[in-house]
N, C-alpha and C positions, 0 to 999 in steps of 0.2 A: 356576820353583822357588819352592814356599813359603817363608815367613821364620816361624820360631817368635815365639812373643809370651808370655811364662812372665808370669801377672797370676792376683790370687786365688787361688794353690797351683794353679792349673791352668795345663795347656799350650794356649796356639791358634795355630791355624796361619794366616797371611795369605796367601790366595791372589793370582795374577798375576791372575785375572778378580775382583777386586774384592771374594771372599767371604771366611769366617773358618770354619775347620775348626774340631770341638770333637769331637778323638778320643777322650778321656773316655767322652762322652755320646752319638757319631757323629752330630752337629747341626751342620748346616750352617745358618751366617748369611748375611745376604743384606738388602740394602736399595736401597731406593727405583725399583722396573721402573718406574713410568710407563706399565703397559702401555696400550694404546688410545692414548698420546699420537698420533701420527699419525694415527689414524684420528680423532679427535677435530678437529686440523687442516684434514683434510680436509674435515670436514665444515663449516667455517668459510669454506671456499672457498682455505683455503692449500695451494699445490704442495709436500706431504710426501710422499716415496715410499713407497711400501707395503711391509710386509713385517719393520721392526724388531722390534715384539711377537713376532712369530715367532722371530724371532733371537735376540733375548733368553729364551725359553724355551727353545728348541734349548739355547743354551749351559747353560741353568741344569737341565737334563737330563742335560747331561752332567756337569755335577759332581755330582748326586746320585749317578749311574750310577759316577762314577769311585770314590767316597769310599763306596760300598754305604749312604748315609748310610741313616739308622734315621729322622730327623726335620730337616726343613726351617721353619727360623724366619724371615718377611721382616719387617724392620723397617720396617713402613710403606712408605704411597705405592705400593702395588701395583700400584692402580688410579692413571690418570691424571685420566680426566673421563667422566661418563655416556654422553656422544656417543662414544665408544669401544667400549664392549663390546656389540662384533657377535655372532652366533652360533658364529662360528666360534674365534672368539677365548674364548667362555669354555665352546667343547669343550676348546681347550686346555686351559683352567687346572683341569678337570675333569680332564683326561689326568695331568695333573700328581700333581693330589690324591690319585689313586689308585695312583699309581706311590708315592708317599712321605709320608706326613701331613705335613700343612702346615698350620703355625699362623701366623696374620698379627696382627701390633701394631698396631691402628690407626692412618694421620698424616692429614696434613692434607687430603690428597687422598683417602685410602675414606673418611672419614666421612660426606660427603655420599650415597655411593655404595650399594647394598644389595643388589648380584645376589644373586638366590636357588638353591638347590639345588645350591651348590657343597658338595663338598668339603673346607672348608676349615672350622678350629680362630681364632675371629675373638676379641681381648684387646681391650677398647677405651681400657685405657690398659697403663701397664708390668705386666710378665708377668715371677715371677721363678723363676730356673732353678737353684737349690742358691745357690752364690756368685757369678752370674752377674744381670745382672737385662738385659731387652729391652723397649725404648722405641724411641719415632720420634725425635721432639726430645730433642738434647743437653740435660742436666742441668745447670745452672747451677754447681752445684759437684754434685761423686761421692759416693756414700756407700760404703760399708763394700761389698767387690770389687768388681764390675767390671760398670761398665753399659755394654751397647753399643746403639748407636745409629748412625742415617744424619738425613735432613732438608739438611744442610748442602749435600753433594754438592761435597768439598772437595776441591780441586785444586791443585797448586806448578808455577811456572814458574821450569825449570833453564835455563842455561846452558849450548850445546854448544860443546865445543872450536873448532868453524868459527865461534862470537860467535850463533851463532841463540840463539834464547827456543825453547823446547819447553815446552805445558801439558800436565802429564800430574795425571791422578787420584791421589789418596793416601787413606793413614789417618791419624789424627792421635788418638796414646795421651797424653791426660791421667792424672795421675795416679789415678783413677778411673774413667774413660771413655775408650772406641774408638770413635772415629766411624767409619763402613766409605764408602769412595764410593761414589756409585749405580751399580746393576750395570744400569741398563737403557740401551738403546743409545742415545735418544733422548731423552736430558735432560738436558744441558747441563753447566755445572760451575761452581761459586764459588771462584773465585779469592782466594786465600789468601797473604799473602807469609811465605813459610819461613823468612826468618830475625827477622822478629819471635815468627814460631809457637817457632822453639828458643830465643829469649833470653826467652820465658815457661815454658820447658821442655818443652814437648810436644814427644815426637819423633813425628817425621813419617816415614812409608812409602811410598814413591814403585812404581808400579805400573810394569815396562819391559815389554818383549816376553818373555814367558817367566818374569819374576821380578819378584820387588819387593826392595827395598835401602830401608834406614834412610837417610837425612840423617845426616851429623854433626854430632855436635855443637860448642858453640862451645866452643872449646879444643883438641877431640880432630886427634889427630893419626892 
């Protein structure tokens, strides 16, 4: 189940896979695949299994496919590293581009990078969308609505009734700024602690199986 996010006079929706709906404008957000990371890996001589870039696309196919989106925005870090992008990997992202235009914010990771003949709508810094604006790197402070953003790849560690730690992905809405976590399967996560995030006021959106739920806040009952 989506969780609404009412920011800028508009409505967004936070998905359980990590994305931001924008029924408005039917824009789907989306940050940091890492695609090739594995293959990239491998070619270092690390035992990565094969197959995550796939997964990651598959999924993010289907959320275009579910949402009929109009336009796919990734917020940087697409690409992982040049020893990544095989043939077959950017038939994909070709299959991709044609199924839904797809604009990419450059981050840290494609700028090195310059596949050709893709498909894609390439920003090589922030890109703005009405009251909306899209970047890789979180913004130091927000300006005027609502920049969204990944880089961070932020994540909280709750608490289970049986005493475990569970790290799960989040979003984390400054007053100005959505950082989205990374949708790609194979990147990792920056641990974040949650309750210093809400006693600076960011709430936080914790990603479960099926849904994502708000943090409360400090006081709320």
């Amino acid at each position: 189940m989506s969780l609404p996010l009412h920011a800028a006079g508009e409505t967004l929706w936070l998905h359980p896979e990590g994305a931001v709906w924008w029924p408005a404008q039917r824009t789907l957000f989306v940050a940091d695949l890492h695609l090739g990371k594995g293959a990239a890996f491998r070619a270092q001589g690390q035992a990565v299994p094969a197959g995550s870039s796939a997964r990651t696309l598959a999924r993010l196919q289907q959320l275009v496919q579910a949402h009929d989106a109009a336009r796919l925005v990734v917020l940087g870090d697409f690409w992982h590293g040049a020893q990544g992008l095989g043939p077959r990997l950017l038939d994909a992202v070709a299959a991709l581009g044609r199924q839904v235009p797809t604009v990419l914010v450059l981050g840290n990771h494609d700028r090195p990078i310059h596949p050709a003949g893709l498909p894609l709508t390439v920003h090589p810094g922030g890109w703005s969308l009405g009251p909306l604006t899209a970047v890789h790197e979180p913004p130091a402070e927000g300006g005027a609505g609502l920049t969204l953003a990944g880089h961070w790849h932020p994540a909280v560690s709750l608490r289970t009734r049986a005493g475990d730690r569970l790290r799960r992905p989040c979003f984390l809405h400054y007053p100005h700024t959505l950082v989205l976590p990374a949708f790609g399967g194979l990147t990792g996560a920056r641990l974040m602690d949650a309750a210093e995030l809400i006693a600076q006021g960011v709430q936080v959106a914790v990603l479960g199986e099926g849904q994502v739920h708000w943090l409360p806040r400090i006081g709320a009952r």
